[in-house]
N, C-alpha and C positions, 0 to 999 in steps of 0.2 A: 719487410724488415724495418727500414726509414720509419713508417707506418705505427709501427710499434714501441719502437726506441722516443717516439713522440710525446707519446700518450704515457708512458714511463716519465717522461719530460715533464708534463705537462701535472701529472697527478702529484709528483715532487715539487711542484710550486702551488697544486692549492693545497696540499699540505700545507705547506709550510704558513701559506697565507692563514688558513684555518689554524693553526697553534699564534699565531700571532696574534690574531684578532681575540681570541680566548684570553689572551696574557694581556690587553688592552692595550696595545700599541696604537689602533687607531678609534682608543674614547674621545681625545679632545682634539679635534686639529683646526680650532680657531684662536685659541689664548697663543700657541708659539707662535702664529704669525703678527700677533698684537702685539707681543710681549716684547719682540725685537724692535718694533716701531717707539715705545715706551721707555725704555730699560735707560738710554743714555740721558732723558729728562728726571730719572727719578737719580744716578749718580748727580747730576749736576746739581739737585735741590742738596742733598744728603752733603756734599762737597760746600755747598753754601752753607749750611746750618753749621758745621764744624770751622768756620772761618772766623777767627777774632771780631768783634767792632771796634774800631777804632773812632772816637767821637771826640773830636777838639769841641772844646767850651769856649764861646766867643761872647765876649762882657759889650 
């Protein structure tokens, strides 16, 4: 019985695996890991570009 409630188990997750992969859940799994390393350098440029200059003129 154990035996078989398993294999029920077991076919319920490659299931679900196989509809996942089909929907491309796992196309790309190297840009999210990059993108988080990145993301806070490309605010801080974006944050710089929207800041005033402020340039005194010295005679």
């Amino acid at each position: 019985m154990l035996l078989a409630i398993s294999v029920v188990v077991a076919l319920i997750f490659f299931i679900a695996f196989i509809v996942s992969v089909k929907k491309g859940q796992y196309d790309d799994v190297y840009t999210p890991s990059v993108r988080m390393l990145f993301d806070d350098e490309l605010v801080k440029n974006d944050h710089e570009k929207n800041q005033p200059v402020n340039k005194v003129k010295s005679n």
